[in-house]
C-alpha positions as CSV (number, residue, x, y, z in Angstrom):
1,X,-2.8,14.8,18.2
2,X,-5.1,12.8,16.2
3,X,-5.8,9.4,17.9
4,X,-6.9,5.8,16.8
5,X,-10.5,6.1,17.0
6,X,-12.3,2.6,18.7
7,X,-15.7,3.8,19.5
8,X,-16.8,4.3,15.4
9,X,-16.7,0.1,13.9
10,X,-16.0,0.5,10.3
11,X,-16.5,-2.0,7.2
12,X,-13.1,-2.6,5.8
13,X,-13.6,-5.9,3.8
14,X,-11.0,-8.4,3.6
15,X,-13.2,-10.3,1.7
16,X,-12.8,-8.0,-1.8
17,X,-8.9,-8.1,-1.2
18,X,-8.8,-12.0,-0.9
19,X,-11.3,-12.1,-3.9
20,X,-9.7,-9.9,-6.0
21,X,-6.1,-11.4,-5.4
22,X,-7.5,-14.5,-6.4
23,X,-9.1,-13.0,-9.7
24,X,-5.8,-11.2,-10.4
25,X,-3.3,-14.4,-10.9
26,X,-4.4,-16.5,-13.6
27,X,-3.6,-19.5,-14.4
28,X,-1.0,-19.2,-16.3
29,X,1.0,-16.7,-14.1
30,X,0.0,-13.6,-15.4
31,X,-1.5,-10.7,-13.4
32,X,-4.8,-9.1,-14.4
33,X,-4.4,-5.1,-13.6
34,X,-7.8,-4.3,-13.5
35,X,-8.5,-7.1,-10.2
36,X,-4.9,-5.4,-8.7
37,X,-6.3,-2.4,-8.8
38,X,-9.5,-3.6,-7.3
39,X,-7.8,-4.8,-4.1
40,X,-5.8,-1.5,-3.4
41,X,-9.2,0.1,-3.7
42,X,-10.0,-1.6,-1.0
43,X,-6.9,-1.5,1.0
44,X,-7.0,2.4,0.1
45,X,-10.3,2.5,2.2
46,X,-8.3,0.9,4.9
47,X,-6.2,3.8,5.2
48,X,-8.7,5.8,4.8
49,X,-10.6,4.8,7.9
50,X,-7.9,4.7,10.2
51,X,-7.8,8.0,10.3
52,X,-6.3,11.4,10.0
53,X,-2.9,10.6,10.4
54,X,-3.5,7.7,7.9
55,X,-4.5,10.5,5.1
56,X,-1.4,11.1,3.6
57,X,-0.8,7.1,2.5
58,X,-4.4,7.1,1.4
59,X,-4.3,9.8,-0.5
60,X,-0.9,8.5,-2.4
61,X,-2.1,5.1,-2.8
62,X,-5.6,6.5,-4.4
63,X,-3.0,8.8,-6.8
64,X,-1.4,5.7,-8.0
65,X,-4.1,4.0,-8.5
66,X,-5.9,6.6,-10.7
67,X,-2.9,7.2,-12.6
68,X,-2.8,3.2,-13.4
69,X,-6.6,3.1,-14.4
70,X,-6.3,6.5,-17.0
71,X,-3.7,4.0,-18.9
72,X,-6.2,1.0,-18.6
73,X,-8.4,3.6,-20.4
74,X,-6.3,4.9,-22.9
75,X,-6.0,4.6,-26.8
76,X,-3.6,1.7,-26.0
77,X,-4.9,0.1,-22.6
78,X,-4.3,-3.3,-24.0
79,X,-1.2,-3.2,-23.0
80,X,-2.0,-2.5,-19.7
81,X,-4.2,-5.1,-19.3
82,X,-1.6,-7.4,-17.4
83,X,1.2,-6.3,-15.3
84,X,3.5,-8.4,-17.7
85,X,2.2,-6.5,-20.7
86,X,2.3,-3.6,-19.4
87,X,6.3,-4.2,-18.2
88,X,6.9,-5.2,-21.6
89,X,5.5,-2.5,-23.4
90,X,7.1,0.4,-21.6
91,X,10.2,-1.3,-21.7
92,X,10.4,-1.8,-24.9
93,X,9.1,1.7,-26.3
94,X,11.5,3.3,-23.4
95,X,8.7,4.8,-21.5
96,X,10.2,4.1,-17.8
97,X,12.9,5.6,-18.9
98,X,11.4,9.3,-20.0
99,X,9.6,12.3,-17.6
100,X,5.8,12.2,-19.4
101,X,2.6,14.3,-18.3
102,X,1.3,10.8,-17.2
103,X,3.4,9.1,-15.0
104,X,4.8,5.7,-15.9
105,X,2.7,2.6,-15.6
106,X,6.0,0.5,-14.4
107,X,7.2,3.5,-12.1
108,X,3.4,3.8,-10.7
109,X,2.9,0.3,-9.9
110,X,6.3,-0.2,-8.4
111,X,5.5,1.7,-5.7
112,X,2.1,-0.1,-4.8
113,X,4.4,-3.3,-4.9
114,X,6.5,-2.0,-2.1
115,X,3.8,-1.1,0.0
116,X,2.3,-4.6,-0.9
117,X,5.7,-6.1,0.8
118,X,4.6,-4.0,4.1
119,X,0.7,-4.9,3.6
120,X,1.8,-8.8,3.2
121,X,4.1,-8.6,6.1
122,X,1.5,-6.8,8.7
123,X,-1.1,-8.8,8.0
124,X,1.1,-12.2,8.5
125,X,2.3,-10.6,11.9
126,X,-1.1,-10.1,12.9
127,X,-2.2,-13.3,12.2
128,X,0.3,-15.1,14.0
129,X,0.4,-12.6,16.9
130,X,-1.4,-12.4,20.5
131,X,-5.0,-11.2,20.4
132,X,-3.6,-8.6,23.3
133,X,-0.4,-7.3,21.3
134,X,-0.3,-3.9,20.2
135,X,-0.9,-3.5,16.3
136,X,1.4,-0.3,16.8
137,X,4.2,-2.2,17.4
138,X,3.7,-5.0,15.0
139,X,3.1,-2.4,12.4
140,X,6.0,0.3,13.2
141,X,8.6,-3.1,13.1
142,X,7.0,-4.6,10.2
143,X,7.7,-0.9,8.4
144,X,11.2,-0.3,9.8
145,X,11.8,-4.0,8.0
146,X,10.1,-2.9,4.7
147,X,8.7,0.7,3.4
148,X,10.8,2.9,5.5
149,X,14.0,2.2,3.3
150,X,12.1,3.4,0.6
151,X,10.5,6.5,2.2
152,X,12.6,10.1,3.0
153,X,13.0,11.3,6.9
154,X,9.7,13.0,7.5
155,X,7.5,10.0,5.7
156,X,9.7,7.9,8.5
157,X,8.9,10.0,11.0
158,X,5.1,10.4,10.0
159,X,4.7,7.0,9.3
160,X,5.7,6.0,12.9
161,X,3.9,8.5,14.7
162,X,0.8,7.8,13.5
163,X,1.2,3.7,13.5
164,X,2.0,4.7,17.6
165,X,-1.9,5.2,17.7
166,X,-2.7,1.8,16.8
167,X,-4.8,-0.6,19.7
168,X,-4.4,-4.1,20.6
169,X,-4.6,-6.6,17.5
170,X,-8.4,-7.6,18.6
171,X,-9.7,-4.1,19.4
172,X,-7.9,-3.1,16.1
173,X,-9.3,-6.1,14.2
174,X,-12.9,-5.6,15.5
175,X,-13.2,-1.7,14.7
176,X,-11.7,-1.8,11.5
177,X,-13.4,-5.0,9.5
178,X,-16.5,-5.9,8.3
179,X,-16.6,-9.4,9.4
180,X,-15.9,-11.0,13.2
181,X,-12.2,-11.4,14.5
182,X,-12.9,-15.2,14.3
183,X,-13.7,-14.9,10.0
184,X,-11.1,-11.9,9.7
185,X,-8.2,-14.5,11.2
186,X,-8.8,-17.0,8.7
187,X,-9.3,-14.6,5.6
188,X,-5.8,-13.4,6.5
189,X,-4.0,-17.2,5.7
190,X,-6.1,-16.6,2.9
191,X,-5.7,-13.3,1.8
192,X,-1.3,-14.2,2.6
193,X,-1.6,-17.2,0.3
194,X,-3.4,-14.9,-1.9
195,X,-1.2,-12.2,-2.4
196,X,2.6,-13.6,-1.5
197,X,2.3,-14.8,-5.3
198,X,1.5,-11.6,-6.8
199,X,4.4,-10.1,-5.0
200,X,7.0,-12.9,-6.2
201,X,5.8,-12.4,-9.4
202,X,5.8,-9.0,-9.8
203,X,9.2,-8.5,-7.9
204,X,10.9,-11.1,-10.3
205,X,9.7,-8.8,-13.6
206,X,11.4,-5.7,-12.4
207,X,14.4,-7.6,-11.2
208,X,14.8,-9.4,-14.7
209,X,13.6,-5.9,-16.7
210,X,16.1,-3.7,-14.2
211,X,13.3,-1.8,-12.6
212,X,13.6,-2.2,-9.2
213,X,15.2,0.9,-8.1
214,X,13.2,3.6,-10.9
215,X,13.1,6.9,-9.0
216,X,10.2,8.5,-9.5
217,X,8.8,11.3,-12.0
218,X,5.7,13.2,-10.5
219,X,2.7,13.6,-13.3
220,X,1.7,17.2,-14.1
221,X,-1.3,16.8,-12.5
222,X,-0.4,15.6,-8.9
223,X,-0.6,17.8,-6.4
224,X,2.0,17.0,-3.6
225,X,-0.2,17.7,-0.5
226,X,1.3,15.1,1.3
227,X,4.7,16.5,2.3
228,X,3.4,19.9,2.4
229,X,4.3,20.8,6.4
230,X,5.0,24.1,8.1
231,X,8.1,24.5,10.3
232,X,5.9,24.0,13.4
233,X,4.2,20.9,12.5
234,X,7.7,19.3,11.2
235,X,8.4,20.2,14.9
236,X,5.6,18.6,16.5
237,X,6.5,15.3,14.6
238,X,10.4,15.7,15.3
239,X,9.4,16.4,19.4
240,X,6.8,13.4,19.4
241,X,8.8,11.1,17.6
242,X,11.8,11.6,19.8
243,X,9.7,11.3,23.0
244,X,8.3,8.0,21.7
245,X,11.9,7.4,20.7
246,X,10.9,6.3,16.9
């Protein structure tokens, strides 16, 4: 099994998040798409980094993402220039509603809000945490509380297995990020103060549009890698999971 690797320090930076969340609410409350999208770039890279395991979110949040840029760039990207636009456009020409070769901007960008919810959550548990507490077990009860009512069995059961890899909160802080534990703990208040707005904001326009609970439509062109497991490896996960009891 793949394993949490603390030997190799990375350069996740916590900086482009906090500025980015700060470019993306304006003043008067709207959400700029293209500085959203610049921070889950950069939380994408987290993923990426933490390793194998970590892949298959990765890999889903850099499918959202690109599906959310092609409509920045298309013949009416205007209207996808804020997250309140974009609502309000799709909305009113019924696009949430319909199965297109490009997946919905509103159905896209809900899921990155839900995973924002967990990403919000961790990182406030980790900043108010014990240097010496496991990250695992911060994460894994942060994503019982959030994403894993959203997710099917085997994403549950993934999800868990690999977060069980995770160090302490220091060694996991100080192999992952750019900066020293010391700057990384105060970007996080930062980053928190940063980014709880974009999430109230954004949850309260699907709530008053009705778009909270949009299933979702797959685009032509995604290829659904992710949940593509043998028999034996959905055994593996089923006999690890149960001997971790997760």
């Amino acid at each position: 099994m793949s394993k949490f690797d603390t030997k190799e320090k990375h350069d996740f930076d916590l900086e482009v998040v906090l500025d980015a969340f700060r470019r993306c609410h304006a003043d008067d409350n709207t959400l700029l798409m293209s500085e959203y999208l610049r921070a889950y770039t950069e939380l994408c890279r987290f993923f990426k980094l933490m390793g194998t395991l970590f892949g298959f979110v990765a890999r889903d949040i850099e499918d959202k993402v690109q599906i959310l840029s092609a409509h920045c760039s298309s013949d009416v990207g205007d209207k996808y220039n804020t997250i309140q636009s974009m609502i309000a456009f799709e909305v009113e020409n019924d696009i949430t509603q319909r199965k297109r070769p490009l997946a919905s901007g509103s159905r896209t960008l809900l899921r990155l809000h839900r995973a924002l919810e967990f990403i919000m959550a961790f990182m406030d548990r980790i900043r108010l945490s014990d240097e010496n507490e496991k990250a695992s077990s911060i994460a894994s009860e942060v994503y019982t509380q959030t994403l894993a009512k959203h997710h099917p069995w085997i994403v549950q059961k993934i999800s868990l297995v690999a977060m069980y890899m995770l160090p302490s909160k220091k060694t996991f802080i100080d192999v992952m990020c750019k900066h020293d534990y010391a700057n990384v703990m105060t970007m996080l208040s930062d980053v928190i103060c940063e980014g709880k707005p974009i999430y109230d904001i954004t949850q309260e326009l699907y709530e008053k549009n009705g778009l909270l609970d949009l299933p979702f439509f797959f685009s032509s062109s995604w290829q659904p890698e992710m949940f593509h497991y043998d028999a034996v490896s959905i055994v593996i996960i089923t006999t690890v999971s149960t001997h971790l009891q997760l």
